[in-house]
C-alpha positions, 0 to 999 in steps of 0.5 A: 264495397269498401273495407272499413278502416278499423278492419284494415288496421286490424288486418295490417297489425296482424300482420306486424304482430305475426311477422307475415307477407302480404299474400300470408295475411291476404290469405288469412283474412280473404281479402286480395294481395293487392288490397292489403298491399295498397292499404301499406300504401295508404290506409284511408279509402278514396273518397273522390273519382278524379277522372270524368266517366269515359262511356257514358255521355253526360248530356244523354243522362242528363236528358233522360234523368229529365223524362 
């Protein structure tokens, strides 16, 4: 589950509007230190996976998808 992006400018203007570190805010809100340290870094989710799945094999799910 993501974070919606309202709530992640919330989190991260509460924090600006108070003054306090990462790990105050994180424990206020109840989300991980380092979600709202990557939020810092880039506030929108990642929408796209840009490395192919490395434990399933592509061809087996296909043909078991077709049964």
């Amino acid at each position: 589950m993501t974070y919606s992006v309202d709530f992640r400018r919330n989190v991260l203007s509460y924090r600006e509007r108070h003054d306090l570190t990462t790990s105050e805010v994180s424990f206020h809100f109840e989300v991980g230190i380092a979600s709202v340290t990557r939020w810092l870094k880039r506030l929108e989710p990642c929408r796209k996976r840009y490395r192919r799945p490395t434990k399933i094999d592509m061809d087996a799910l296909r043909r078991d998808v077709a049964l």
